[in-house]
C-alpha positions as CSV (number, residue, x, y, z in Angstrom):
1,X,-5.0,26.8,-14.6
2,X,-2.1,26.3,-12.7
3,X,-0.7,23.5,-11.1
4,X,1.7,24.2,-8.5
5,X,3.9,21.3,-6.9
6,X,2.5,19.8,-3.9
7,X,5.7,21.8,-1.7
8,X,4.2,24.8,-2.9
9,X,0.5,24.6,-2.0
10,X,0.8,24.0,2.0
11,X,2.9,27.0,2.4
12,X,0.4,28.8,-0.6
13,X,-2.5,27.8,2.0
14,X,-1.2,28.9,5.1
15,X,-0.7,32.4,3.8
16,X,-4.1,32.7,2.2
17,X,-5.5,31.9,5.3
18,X,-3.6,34.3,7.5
19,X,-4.5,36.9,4.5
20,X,-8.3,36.2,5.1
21,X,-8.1,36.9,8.8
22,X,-6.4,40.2,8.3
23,X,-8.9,40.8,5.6
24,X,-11.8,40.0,8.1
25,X,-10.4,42.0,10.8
26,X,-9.8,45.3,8.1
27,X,-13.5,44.9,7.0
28,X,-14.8,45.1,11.3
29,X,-12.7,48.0,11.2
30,X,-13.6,50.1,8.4
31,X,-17.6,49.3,9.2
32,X,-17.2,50.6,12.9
33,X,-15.4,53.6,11.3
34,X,-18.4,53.6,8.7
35,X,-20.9,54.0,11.6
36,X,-19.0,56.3,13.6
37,X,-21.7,59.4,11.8
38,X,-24.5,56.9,12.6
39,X,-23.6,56.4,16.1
40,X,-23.5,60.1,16.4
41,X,-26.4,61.0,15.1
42,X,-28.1,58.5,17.5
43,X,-26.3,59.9,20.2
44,X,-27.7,63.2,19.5
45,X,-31.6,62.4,19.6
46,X,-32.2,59.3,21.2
47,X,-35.4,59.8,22.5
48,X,-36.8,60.4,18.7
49,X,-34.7,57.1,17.9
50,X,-36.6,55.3,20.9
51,X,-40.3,56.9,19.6
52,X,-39.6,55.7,15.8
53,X,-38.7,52.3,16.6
54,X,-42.0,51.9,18.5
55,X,-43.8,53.0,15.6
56,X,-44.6,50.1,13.1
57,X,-43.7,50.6,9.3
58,X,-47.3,50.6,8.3
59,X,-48.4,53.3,10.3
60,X,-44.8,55.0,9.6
61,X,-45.9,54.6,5.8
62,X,-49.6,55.9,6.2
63,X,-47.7,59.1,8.2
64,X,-45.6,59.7,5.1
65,X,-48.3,59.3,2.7
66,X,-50.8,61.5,4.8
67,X,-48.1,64.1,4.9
68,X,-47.5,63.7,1.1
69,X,-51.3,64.3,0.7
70,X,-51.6,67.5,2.8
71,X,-49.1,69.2,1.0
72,X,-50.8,68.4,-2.4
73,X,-54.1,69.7,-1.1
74,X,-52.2,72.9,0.2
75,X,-50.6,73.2,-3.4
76,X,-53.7,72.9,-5.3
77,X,-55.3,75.4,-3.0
78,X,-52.8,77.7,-3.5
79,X,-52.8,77.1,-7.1
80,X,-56.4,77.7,-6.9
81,X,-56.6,81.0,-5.1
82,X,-54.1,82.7,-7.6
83,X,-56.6,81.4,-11.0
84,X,-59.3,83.2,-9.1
85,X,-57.0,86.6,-8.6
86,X,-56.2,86.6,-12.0
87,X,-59.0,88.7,-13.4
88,X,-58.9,90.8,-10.6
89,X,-54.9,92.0,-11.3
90,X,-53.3,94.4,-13.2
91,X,-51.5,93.2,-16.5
92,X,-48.4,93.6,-15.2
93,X,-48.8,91.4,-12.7
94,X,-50.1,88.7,-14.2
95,X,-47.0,87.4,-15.5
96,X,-45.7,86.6,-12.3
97,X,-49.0,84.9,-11.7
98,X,-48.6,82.9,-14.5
99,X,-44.9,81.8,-13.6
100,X,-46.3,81.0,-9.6
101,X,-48.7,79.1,-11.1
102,X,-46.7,77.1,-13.3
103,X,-44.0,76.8,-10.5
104,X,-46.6,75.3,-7.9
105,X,-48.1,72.7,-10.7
106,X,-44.4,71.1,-11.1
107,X,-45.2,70.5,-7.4
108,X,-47.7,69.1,-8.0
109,X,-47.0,66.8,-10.3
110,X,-43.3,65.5,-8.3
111,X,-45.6,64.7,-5.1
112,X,-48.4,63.3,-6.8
113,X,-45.4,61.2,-8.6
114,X,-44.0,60.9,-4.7
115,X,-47.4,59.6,-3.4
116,X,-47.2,56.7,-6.1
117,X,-43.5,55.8,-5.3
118,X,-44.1,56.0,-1.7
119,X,-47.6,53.7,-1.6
120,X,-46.4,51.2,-4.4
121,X,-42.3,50.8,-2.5
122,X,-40.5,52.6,-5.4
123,X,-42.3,50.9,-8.4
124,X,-43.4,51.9,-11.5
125,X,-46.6,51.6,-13.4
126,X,-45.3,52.7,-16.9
127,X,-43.6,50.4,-18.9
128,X,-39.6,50.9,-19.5
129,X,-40.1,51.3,-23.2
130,X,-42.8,54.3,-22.4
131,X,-40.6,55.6,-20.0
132,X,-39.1,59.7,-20.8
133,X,-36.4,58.8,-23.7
134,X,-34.7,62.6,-23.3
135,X,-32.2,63.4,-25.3
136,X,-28.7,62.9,-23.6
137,X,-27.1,66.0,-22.7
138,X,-23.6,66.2,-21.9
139,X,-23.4,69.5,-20.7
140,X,-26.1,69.1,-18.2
141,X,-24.5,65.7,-17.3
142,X,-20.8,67.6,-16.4
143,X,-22.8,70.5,-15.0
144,X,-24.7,67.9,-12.4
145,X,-21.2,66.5,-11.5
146,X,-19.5,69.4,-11.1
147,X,-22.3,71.4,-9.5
148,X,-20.8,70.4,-5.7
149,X,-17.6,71.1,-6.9
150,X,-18.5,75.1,-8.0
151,X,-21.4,75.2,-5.0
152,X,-18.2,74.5,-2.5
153,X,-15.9,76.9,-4.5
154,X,-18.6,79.8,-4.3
155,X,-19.3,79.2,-1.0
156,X,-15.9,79.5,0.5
157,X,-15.6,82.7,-1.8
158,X,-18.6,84.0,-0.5
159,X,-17.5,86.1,2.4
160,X,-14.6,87.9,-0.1
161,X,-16.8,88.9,-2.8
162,X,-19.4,89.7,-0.7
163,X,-17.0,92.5,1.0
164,X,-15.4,93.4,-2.5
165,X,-18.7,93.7,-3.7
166,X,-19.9,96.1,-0.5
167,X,-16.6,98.3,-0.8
168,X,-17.6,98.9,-4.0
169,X,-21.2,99.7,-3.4
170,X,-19.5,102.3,-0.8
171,X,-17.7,103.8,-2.8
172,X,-20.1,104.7,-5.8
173,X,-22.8,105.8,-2.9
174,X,-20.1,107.7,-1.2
175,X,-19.8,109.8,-4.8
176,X,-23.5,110.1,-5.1
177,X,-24.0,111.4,-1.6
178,X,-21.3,113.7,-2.3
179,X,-23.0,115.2,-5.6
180,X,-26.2,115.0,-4.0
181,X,-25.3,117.2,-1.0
182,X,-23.7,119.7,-3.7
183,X,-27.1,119.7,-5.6
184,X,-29.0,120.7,-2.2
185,X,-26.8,123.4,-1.6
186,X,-26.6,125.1,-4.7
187,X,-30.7,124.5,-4.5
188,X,-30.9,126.4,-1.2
189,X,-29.6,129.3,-2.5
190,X,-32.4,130.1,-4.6
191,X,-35.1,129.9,-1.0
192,X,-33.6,133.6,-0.7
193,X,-34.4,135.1,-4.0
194,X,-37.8,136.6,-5.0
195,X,-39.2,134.2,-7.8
196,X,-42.9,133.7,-9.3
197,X,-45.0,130.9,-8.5
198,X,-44.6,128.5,-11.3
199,X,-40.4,128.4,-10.8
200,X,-40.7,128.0,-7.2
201,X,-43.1,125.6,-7.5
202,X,-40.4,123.7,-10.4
203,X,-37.7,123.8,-7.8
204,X,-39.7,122.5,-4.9
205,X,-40.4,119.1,-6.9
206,X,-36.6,119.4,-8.2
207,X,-35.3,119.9,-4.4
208,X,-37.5,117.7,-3.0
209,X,-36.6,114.6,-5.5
210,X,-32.9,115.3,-4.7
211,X,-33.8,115.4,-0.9
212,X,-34.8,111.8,-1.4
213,X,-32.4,110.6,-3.0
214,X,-30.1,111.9,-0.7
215,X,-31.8,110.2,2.3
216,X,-32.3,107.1,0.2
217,X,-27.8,106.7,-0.6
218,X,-27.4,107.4,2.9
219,X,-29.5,104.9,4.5
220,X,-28.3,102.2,1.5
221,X,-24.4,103.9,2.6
222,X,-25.5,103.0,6.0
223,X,-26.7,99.7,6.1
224,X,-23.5,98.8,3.9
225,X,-20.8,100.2,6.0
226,X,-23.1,98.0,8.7
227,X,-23.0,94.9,6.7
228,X,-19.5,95.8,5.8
229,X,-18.3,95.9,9.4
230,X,-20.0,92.7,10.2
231,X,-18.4,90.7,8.0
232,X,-14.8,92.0,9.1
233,X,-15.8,91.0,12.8
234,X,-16.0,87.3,11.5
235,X,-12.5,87.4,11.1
236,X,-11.7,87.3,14.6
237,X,-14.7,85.0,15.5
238,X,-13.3,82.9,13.0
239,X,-9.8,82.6,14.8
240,X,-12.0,82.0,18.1
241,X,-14.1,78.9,16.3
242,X,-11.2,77.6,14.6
243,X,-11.2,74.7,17.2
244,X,-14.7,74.0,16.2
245,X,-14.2,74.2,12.8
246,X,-11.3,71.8,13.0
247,X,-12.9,69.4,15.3
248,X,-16.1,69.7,12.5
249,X,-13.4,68.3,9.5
250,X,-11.6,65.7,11.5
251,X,-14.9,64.3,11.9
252,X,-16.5,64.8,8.9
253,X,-14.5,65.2,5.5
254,X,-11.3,64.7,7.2
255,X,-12.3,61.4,8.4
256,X,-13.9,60.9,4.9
257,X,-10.2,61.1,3.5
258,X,-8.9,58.7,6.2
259,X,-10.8,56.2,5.8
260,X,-10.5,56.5,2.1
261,X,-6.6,55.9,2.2
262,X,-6.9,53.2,4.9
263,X,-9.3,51.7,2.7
264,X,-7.3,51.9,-0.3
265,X,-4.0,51.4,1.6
266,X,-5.3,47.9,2.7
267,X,-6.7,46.5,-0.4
268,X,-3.4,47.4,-2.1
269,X,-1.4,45.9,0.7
270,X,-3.8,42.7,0.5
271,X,-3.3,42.3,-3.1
272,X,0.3,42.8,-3.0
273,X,0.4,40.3,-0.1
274,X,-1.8,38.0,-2.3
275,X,0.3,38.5,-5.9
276,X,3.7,37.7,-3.7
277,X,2.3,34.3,-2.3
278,X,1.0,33.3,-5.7
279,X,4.4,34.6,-7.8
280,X,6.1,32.1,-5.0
281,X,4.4,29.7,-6.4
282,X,4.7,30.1,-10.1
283,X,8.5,30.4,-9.6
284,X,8.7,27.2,-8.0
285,X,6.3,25.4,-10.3
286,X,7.7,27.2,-13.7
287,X,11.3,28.4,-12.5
288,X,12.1,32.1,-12.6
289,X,12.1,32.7,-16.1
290,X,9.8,35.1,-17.7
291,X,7.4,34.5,-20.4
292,X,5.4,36.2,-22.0
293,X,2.7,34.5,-20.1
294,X,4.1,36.0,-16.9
295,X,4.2,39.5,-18.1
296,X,0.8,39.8,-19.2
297,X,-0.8,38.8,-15.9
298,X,1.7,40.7,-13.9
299,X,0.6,44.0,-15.4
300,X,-2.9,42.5,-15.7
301,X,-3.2,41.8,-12.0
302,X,-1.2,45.7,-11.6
303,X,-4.2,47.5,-13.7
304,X,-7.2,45.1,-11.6
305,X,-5.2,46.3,-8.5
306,X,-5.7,50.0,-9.7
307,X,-8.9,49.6,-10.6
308,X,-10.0,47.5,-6.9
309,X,-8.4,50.9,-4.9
310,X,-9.9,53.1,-6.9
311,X,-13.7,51.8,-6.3
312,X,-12.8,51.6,-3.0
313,X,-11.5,55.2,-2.2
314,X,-14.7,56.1,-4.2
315,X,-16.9,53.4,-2.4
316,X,-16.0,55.4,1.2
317,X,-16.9,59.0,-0.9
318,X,-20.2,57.3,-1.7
319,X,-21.4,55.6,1.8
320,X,-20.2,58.7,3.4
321,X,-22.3,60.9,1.6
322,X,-19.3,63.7,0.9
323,X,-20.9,64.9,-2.8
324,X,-17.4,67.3,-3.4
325,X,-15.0,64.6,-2.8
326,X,-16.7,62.3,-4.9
327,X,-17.2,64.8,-7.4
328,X,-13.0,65.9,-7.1
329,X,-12.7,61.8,-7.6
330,X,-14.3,61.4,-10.8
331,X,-13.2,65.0,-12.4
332,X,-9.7,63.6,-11.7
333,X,-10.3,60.2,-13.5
334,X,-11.9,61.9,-16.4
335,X,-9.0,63.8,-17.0
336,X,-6.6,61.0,-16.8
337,X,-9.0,58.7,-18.9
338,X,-8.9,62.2,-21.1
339,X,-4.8,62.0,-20.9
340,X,-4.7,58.2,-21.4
341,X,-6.5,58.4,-24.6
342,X,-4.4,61.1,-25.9
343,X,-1.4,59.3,-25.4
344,X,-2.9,55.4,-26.0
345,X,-0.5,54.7,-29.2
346,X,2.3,55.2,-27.4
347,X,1.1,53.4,-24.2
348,X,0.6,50.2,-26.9
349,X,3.8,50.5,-27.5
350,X,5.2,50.4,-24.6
351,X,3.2,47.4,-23.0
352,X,4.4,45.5,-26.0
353,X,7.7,46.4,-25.0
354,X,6.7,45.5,-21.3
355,X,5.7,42.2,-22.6
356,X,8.4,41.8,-24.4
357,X,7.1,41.3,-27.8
358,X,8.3,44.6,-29.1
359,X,11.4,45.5,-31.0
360,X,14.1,45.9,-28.6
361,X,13.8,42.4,-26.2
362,X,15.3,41.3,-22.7
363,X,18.5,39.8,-22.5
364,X,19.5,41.1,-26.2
365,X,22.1,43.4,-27.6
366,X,21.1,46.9,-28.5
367,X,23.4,50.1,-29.2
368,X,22.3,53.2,-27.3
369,X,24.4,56.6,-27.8
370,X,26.8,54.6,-30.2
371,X,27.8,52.0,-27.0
372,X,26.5,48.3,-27.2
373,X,24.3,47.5,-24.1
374,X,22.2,44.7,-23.2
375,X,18.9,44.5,-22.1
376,X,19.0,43.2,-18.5
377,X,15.3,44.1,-17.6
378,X,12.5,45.8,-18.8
379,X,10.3,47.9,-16.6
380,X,8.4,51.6,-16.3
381,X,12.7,52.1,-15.7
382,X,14.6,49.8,-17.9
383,X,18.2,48.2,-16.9
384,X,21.0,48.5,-19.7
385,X,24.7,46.8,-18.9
386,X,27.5,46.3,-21.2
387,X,29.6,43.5,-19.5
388,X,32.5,44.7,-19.8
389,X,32.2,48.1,-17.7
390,X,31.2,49.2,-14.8
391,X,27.7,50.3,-13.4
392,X,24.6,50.1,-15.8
393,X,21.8,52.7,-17.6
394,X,18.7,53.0,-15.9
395,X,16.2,54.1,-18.5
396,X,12.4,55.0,-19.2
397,X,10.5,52.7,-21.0
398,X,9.8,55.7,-23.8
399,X,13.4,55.9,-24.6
400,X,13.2,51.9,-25.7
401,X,10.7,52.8,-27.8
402,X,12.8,53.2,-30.8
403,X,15.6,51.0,-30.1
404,X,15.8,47.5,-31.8
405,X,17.4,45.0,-30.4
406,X,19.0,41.7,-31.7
407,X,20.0,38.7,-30.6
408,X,24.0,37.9,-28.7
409,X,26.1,36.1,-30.6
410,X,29.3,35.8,-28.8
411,X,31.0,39.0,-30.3
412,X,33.1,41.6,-28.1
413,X,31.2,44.2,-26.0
414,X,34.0,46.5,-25.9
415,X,37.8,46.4,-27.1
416,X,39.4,46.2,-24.3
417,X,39.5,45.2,-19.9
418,X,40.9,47.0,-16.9
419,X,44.5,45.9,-16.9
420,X,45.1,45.7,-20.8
421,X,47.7,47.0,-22.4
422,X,47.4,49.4,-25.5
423,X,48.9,51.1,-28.0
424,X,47.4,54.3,-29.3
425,X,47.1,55.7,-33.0
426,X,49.5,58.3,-32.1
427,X,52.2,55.8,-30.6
428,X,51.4,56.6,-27.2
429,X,51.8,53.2,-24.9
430,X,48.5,53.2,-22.5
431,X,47.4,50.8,-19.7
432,X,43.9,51.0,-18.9
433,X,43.1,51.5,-15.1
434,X,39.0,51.6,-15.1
435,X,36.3,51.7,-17.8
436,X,32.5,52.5,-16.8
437,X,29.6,53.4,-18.8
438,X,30.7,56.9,-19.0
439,X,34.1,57.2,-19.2
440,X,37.7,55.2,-19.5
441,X,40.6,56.1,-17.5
442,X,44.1,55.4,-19.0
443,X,47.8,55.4,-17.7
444,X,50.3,57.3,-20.5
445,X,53.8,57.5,-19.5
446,X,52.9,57.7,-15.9
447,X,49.6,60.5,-16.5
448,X,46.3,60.2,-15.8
449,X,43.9,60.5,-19.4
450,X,40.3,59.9,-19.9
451,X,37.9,59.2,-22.9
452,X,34.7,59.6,-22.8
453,X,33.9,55.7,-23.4
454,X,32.0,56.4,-26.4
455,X,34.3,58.7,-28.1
456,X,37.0,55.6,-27.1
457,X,35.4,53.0,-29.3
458,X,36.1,55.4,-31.9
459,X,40.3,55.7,-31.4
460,X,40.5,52.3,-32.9
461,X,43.8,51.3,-30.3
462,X,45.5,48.8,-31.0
463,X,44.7,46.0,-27.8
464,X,48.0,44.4,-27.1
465,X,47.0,42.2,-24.5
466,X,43.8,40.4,-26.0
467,X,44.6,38.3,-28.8
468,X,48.3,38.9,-28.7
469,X,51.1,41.1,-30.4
470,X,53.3,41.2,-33.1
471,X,56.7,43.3,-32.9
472,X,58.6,43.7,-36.4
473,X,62.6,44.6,-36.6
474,X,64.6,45.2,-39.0
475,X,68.6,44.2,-38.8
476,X,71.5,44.6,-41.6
477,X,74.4,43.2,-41.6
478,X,77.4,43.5,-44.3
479,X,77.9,42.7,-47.9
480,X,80.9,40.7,-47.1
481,X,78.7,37.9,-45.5
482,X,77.2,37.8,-48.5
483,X,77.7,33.8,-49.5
484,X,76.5,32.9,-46.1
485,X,73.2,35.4,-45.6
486,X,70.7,33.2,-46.8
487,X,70.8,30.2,-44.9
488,X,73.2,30.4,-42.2
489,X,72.4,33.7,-40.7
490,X,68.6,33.7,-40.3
491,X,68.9,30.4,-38.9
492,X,71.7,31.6,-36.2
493,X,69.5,34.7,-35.3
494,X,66.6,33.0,-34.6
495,X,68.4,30.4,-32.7
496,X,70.1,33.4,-30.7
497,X,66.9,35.5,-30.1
498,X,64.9,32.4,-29.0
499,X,67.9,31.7,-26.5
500,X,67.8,35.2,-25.6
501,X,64.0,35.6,-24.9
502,X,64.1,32.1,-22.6
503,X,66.7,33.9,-20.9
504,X,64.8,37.0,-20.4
505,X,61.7,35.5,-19.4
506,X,59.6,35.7,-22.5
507,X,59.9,31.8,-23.5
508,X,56.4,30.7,-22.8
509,X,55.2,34.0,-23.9
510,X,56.8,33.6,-27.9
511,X,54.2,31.7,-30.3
512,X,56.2,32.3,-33.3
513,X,59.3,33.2,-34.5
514,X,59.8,34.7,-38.0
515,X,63.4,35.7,-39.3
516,X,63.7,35.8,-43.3
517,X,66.0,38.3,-45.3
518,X,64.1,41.0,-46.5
519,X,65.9,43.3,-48.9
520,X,69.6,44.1,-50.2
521,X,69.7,47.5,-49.2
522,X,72.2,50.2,-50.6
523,X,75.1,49.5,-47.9
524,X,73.4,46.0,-46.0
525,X,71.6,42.8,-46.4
526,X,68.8,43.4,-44.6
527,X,66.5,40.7,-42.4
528,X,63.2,40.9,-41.3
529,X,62.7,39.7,-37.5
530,X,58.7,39.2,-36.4
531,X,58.0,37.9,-33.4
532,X,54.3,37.2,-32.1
533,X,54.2,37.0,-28.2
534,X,51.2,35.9,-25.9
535,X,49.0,38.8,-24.4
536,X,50.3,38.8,-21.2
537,X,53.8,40.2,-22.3
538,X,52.1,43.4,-23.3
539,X,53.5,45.3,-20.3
540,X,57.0,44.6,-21.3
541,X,56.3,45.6,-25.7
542,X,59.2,48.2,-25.7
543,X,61.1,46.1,-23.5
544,X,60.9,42.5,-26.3
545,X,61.6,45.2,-29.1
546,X,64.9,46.2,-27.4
547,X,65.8,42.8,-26.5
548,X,65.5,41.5,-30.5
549,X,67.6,44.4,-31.3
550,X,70.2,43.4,-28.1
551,X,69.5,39.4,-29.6
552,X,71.0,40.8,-33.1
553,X,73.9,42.1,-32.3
554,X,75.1,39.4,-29.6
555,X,74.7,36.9,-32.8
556,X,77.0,39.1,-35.1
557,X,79.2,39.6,-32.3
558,X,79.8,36.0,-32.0
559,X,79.4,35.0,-35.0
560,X,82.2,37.4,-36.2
561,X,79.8,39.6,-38.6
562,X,80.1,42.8,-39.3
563,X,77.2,45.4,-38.8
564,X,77.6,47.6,-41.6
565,X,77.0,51.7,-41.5
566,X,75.5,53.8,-44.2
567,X,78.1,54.9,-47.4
568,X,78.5,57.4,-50.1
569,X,80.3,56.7,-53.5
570,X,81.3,59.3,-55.5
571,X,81.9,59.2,-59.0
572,X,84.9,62.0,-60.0
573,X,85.9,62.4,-64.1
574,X,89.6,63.2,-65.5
575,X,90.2,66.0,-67.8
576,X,90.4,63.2,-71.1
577,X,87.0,61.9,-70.5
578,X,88.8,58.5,-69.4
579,X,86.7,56.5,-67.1
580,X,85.8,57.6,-63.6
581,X,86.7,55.5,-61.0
582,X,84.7,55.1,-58.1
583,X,86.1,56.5,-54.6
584,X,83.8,55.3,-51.8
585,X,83.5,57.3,-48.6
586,X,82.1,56.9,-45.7
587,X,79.6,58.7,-44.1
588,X,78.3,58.5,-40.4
């Protein structure tokens, strides 16, 4: 059970109660809808309503069984009458006897069966285990059910087969009464000719057969074009009763359906009412977490709500006697119990993932399409969001089906944020400007370009304003300053550029500060500057790499050092092989 804080119940209470009132009041309103037939009916024959209700129920039950009785004794007399005329028939007849015979002792046997129903008040002298143990047949089960269903169907297509049928019949006697008025007249022509007796005689019986079966396809053409033209009037009588019939639907079936979906509208609204007053409560007594727990009696108390309307909508089909509704109601759930089956393993599957004890979980990280997404929700439509962009996935419950999820563990959703700075594999400088679930938009030297944002985590950029940047310059200066270059010059560049970048700005931004000599080149002793700057310099990267080069060659300007250029030596030989001396030259 649960125990909900004493806030909780008071307000819990008052709600319940003002549920049961509404609940009262629905129930006085659907059973004066129920009795609206009843009332009708009364309304219709009162004076038989007055002369029953004067009657007792003993001498209303002695009425019914006398009445029961009279018609077995007419039965057996009948049944009687045609045993004696059965010597007295032809044999061709006494088939049909036979069959009348067997026809009126079934009769027999249902109102002796009646009579003992009727005297004892609907009990039954044979024992249940004795009772008929037939053979269950499904066929005739679904033929029972569906027999309003077809019995509706062929009586609203009555009237149009009935005149396809007749224009038919027309036709084909139309054909015969035309070939039968050709035989007559090629018949007469022979009441002119001198014949003997015996082939006059031949074509009397001939002529006189066709004769009747010409009279016979005229009157049958007759009555059909008759029956035929009847049943076209009815159109026009039926626009002339269509007030009639429409007044007959609203208040029979169509008042059926209405009080079916008011019936099932309010229960649904009443539970829904009564699962919001008691989820209230379990969020104040448990917080708004949930469990588990929670799930399963959410969609628990979702199926027992489906189930409640259901026998409700099919309650109102049953009190109101409407046979082809109820029968459309319960052809309709067999084939979604039929549909449920068929698809039952993966409806297991996804109630585990509804309570989330499947393989992708809320609040975990899962990749869909190649993009990290968490699992904000999960519902018939699931909520995906990746923190860092815009808008969120909205997807089925089937397409979690084979996703697995893990748990977070503070790692980076995507490489970079609106407002970063980057630096592309092709050297292009970018600045990000949006980034949403489908694409990313990115400023290059003043243009517009997007990515679709899962193609983007493939570019591998380079994130300059994250974690930081590092910019790398190389500087020469010349040979001559060669007894000097390894202690005294790094140390005077750094000390300019770090004077420089306090200058420019970019003092609080510089973490570290790296200038060693690198290399003796062919014509310079050359120094490697790296400097690593904070992530908010990023916007000015080109800007810092100048200003190490600018830093440079302020120091060797005032420090009197010489910044050398690239050279050539050439090496030239005299005509007696003597030693070649080397002639430098310069080259820019």
């Amino acid at each position: 059970m649960i125990n909900y804080p004493r806030l909780c119940r008071e307000p819990l209470r008052s709600r319940c109660g003002q549920l049961g009132k509404f609940a009262c009041l629905l129930t006085l309103l659907l059973a004066t809808l129920l009795h609206v037939p009843a009332l009708r009916a009364q309304n219709e024959a009162p004076q038989a309503a007055q002369n029953q209700a004067q009657v007792s129920p003993d001498t209303q039950l002695v009425r019914r069984l006398q009445a029961i009785r009279d018609s077995l004794q007419n039965k057996r007399e009948q049944v009687r009458k045609l045993i004696e005329e059965v010597p007295k028939t032809e044999e061709s007849r006494r088939h049909e006897i036979g069959l009348r015979i067997a026809s009126l002792q079934q009769d027999i046997n249902d109102l002796s069966a009646a009579f003992e129903r009727t005297a004892l008040g609907g009990l039954s002298l044979q024992p249940e285990d004795a009772a008929d143990q037939k053979a269950l047949d499904w066929h005739e089960e679904l033929l029972q059910i569906a027999r309003p269903i077809l019995d509706s169907l062929k009586k609203a297509t009555e009237r149009p087969r009935r005149i396809a049928e007749l224009q038919t019949a027309i036709e084909l006697h139309a054909q015969r009464l035309e070939q039968a008025s050709k035989a007559l007249d090629r018949l007469s022509r022979f009441d002119t000719l001198q014949m003997p007796p015996e082939v006059k005689a031949g074509l009397d019986e001939v002529k006189s057969s066709w004769r009747k079966h010409y009279d016979d396809t005229k009157q049958a053409l007759q009555l059909e074009r008759t029956e035929l033209q009847y049943l076209e009037s009815q159109d026009s009588r039926l626009f002339e009763n269509m007030g009639g019939i429409t007044y007959d639907f609203i208040l029979g079936r169509g008042l059926t359906l209405l009080l079916a979906m008011l019936a099932g509208i309010a229960l649904w609204v009443v539970l829904r009412l009564l699962r919001r007053s008691v989820s209230h409560g379990w969020r104040a007594a448990r917080g708004s977490g949930q469990s588990a727990q929670a799930r399963l009696l959410f969609y628990g108390y979702h199926l027992l709500t489906s189930v409640l309307v259901t026998l409700a909508v099919l309650s109102v089909f049953y009190l109101r006697g409407d046979l082809l509704l109820l029968s459309l109601a319960i052809v309709a759930l067999v084939m979604l119990a039929l549909g449920v089956w068929r698809f039952l393993p993966g409806y297991i599957q996804e109630a585990r993932l509804l309570l989330n004890a499947g393989a992708a979980r809320q609040g975990e990280r899962v990749i869909y399409n190649g993009m990290p997404l968490r699992i904000e929700s999960l519902n018939l439509y699931s909520e995906l969001r990746n923190p860092e962009l815009e808008g969120r996935l909205r997807l089925p419950l089937a397409a979690l089906a084979g996703l697995t999820s893990r748990p977070e563990e503070n790692e980076p959703w995507f490489p970079c944020r609106p407002g970063d700075y980057l630096l592309l594999p092709n050297g292009d400088y970018a600045e990000v400007l949006r980034q949403t679930v489908e694409l990313v938009q990115l400023r290059v030297m003043g243009s517009l370009v997007q990515y679709d944002s899962t193609a983007f985590l493939q570019v591998n950029a380079r994130n300059l304003s994250r974690e930081g940047f590092g910019i790398a310059v190389t500087f020469g200066i010349d040979y001559r300053h060669q007894p000097e270059a390894l202690d005294l010059v790094p140390e005077r560049i750094r000390t300019g550029i770090e004077n420089d970048f306090a200058k420019g700005g970019f003092g609080d931004d510089l973490q570290n500060l790296v200038v060693e000599f690198k290399a003796a080149a062919a014509s310079s002793l050359d120094y490697l500057v790296y400097a690593t700057l904070d992530g908010s310099a990023a916007s000015s990267y080109f800007r810092i790499g100048r200003l190490i080069q600018q830093s440079c060659v302020r120091t060797c300007n005032r420090e009197g050092w010489t910044i050398p250029f690239a050279q050539l030596t050439v090496h030239r030989a005299d005509d007696e092989g003597s030693n070649a001396t080397p002639q430098p030259s310069a080259v820019t």
